[in-house]
C-alpha positions as CSV (number, residue, x, y, z in Angstrom):
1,X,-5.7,20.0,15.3
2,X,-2.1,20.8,15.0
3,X,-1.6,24.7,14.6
4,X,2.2,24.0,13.5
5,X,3.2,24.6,9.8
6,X,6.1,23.8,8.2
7,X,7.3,25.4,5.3
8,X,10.0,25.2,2.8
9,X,9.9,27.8,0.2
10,X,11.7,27.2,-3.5
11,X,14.6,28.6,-4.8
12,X,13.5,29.5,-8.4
13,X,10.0,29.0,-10.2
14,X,8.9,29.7,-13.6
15,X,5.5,31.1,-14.3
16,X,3.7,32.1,-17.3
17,X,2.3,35.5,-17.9
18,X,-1.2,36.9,-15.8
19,X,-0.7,33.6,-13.4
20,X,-1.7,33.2,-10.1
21,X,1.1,31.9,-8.3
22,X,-0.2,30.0,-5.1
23,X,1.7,28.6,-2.1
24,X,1.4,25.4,-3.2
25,X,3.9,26.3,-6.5
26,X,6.6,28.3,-4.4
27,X,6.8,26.2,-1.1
28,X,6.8,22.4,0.2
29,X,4.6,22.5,3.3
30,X,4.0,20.1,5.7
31,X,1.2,20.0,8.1
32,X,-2.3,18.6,8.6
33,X,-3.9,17.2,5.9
34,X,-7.0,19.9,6.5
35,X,-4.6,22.7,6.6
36,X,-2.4,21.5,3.9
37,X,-6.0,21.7,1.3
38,X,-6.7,25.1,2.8
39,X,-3.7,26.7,2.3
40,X,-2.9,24.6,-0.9
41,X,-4.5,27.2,-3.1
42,X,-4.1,30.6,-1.0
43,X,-2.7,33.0,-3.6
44,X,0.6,34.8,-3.1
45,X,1.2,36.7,-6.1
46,X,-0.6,37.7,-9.3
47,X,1.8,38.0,-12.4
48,X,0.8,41.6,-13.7
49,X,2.8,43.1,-17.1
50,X,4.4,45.4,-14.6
51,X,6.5,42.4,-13.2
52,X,8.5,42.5,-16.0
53,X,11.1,39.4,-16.2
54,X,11.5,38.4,-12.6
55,X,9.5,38.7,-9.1
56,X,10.7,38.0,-5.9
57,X,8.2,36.7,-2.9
58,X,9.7,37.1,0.4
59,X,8.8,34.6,2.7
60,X,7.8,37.3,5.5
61,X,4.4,37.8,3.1
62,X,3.8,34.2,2.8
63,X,3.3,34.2,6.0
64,X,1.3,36.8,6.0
65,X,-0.8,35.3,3.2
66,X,-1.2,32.4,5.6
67,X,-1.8,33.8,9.1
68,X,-4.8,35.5,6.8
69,X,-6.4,32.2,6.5
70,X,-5.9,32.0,10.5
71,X,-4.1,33.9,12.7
72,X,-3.2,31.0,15.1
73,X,-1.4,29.4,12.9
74,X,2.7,29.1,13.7
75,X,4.5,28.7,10.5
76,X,7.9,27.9,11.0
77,X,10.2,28.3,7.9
78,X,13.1,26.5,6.8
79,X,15.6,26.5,4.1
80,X,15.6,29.8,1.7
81,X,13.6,32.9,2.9
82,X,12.8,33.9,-1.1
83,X,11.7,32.4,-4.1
84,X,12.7,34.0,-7.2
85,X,9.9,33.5,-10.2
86,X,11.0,33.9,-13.5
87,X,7.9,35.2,-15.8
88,X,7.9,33.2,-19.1
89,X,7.6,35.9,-21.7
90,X,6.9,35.0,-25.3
91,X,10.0,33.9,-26.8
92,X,11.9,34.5,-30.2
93,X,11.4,32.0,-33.1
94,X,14.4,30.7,-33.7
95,X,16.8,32.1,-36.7
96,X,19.0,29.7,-38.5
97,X,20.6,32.9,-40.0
98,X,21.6,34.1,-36.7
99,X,22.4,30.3,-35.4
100,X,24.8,30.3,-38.4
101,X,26.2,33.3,-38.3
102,X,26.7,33.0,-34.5
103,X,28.4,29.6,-34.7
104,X,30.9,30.4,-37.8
105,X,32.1,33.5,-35.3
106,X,32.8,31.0,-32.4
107,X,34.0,28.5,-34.8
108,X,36.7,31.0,-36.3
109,X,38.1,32.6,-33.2
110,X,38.1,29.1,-31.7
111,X,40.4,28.4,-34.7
112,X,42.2,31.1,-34.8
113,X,42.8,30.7,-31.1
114,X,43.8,27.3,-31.0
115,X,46.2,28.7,-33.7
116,X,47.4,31.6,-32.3
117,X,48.7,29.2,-29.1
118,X,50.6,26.8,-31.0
119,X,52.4,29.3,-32.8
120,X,53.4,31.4,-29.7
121,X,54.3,27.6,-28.4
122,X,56.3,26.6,-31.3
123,X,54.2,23.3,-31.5
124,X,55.7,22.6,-34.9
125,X,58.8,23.1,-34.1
126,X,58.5,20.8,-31.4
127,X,56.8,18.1,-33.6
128,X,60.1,18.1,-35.8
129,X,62.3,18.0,-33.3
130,X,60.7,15.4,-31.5
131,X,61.0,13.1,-35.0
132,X,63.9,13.9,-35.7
133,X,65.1,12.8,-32.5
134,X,63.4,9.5,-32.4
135,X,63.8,8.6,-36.1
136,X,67.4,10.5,-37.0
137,X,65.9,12.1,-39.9
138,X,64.9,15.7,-40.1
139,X,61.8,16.4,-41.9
140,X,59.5,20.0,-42.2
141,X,56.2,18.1,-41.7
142,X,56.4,15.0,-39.5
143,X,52.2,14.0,-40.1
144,X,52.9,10.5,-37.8
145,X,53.2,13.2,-34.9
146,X,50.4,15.9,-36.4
147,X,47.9,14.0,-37.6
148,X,47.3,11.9,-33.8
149,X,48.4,15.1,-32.2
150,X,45.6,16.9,-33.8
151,X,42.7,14.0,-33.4
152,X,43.8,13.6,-29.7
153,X,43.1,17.5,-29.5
154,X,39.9,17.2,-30.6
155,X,39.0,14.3,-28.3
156,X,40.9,16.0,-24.9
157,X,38.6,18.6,-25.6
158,X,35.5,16.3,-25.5
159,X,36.6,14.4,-22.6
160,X,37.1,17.7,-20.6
161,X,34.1,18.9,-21.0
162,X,32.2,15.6,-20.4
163,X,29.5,16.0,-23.5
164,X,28.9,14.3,-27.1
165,X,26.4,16.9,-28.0
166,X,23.3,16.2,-25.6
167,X,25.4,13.1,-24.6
168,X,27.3,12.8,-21.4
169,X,30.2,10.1,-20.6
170,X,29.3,10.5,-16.9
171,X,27.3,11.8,-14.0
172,X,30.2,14.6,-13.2
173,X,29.4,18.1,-14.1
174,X,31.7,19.7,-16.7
175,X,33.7,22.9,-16.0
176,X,31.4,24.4,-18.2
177,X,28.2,23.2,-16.5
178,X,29.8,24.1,-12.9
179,X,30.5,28.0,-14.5
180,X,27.2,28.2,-15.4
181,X,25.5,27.3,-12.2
182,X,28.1,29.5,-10.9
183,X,27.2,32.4,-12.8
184,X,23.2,30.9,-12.1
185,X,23.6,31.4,-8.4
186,X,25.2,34.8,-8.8
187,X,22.6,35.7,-10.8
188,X,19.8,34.6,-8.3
189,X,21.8,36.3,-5.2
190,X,21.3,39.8,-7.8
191,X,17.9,39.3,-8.6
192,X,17.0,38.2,-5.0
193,X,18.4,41.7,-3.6
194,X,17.4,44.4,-6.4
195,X,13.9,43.1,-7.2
196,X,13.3,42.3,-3.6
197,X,10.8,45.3,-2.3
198,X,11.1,44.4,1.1
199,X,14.9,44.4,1.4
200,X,14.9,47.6,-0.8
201,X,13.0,49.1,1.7
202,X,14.8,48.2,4.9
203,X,18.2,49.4,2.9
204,X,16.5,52.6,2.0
205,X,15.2,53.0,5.8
């Protein structure tokens, strides 16, 4: 029988409360079929209430977990050397009061915003001087330029961001979606050093 194990762990997991996590949730392995059902249910971690939010199983006691089973074995590890698990607490109902009260904030400084910019910009202004230089007549509210102005705002705004409510024009992420995973992957990178006991204690030695 082949001795050799190869193993992939996972970035990110989510587990619920008082799980077992086994190595078969956190890693892709690959290996003999025999092994692979052996080690298929070897458990890493138990989910205890002290675990809080997040847990972080370093790949160094995977293999320990494994080399338990039997010591010959030579895993070899590839791609990330943690995987973070994020505990599934019980979560809040939701609260329309709060939804709405949290969507007419964003809603008015979006406004007010949006606002704001186009006085500092002069954007009316503008709008009557560009009428009044293709039509020869001066008027204080030229609509034919305010009115399409206005709907094309609403619709650049749609377009950048690549989303009809769940809806999506196209497979490219939006600048929103790539600042999230961006803040994601930070996130991860802080979570994988701070709850990390193994890297806390090689920093504090």
């Amino acid at each position: 029988m082949n001795k050799t194990v190869y193993m992939r762990l996972k970035h990110r997991i989510q587990a619920k409360p008082n799980e077992r996590i086994t190595l078969n949730k956190i890693a892709k392995i690959i290996a003999d079929e025999a092994l692979i059902s052996k080690m298929g249910d070897q458990i890493i971690h138990q989910i205890q209430s002290k675990d809080k939010t997040y847990v972080v199983i370093d790949v160094i006691n995977v293999i320990e977990k494994i080399q338990s089973i039997d010591p010959s074995l030579d895993v070899q590890p590839v791609g990330p050397t943690q995987t973070i698990v994020e505990i599934q607490n019980h979560r809040k109902k939701f609260a329309p009061v709060l939804f709405f009260l949290v969507w007419l904030l964003l809603f008015v400084g979006s406004a007010l915003t949006i606002m704001n910019f186009h006085e500092d910009v002069s954007m009316q202004r503008m709008h009557r001087n560009l009428y009044q230089f293709f039509t020869g007549n001066k008027i204080d509210k030229p609509l034919i330029l305010q009115i399409p102005y206005s709907i094309g705002l609403g619709l650049g705004m749609v377009l950048f961001f690549n989303h009809v409510f769940k809806k999506k024009f196209n497979e490219e992420p939006s600048p929103l979606e790539v600042e999230i995973f961006n803040y994601q992957m930070d996130l991860d990178q802080y979570i994988a050093i701070n709850e990390n006991k193994e890297s806390v204690k090689n920093d504090d030695d």
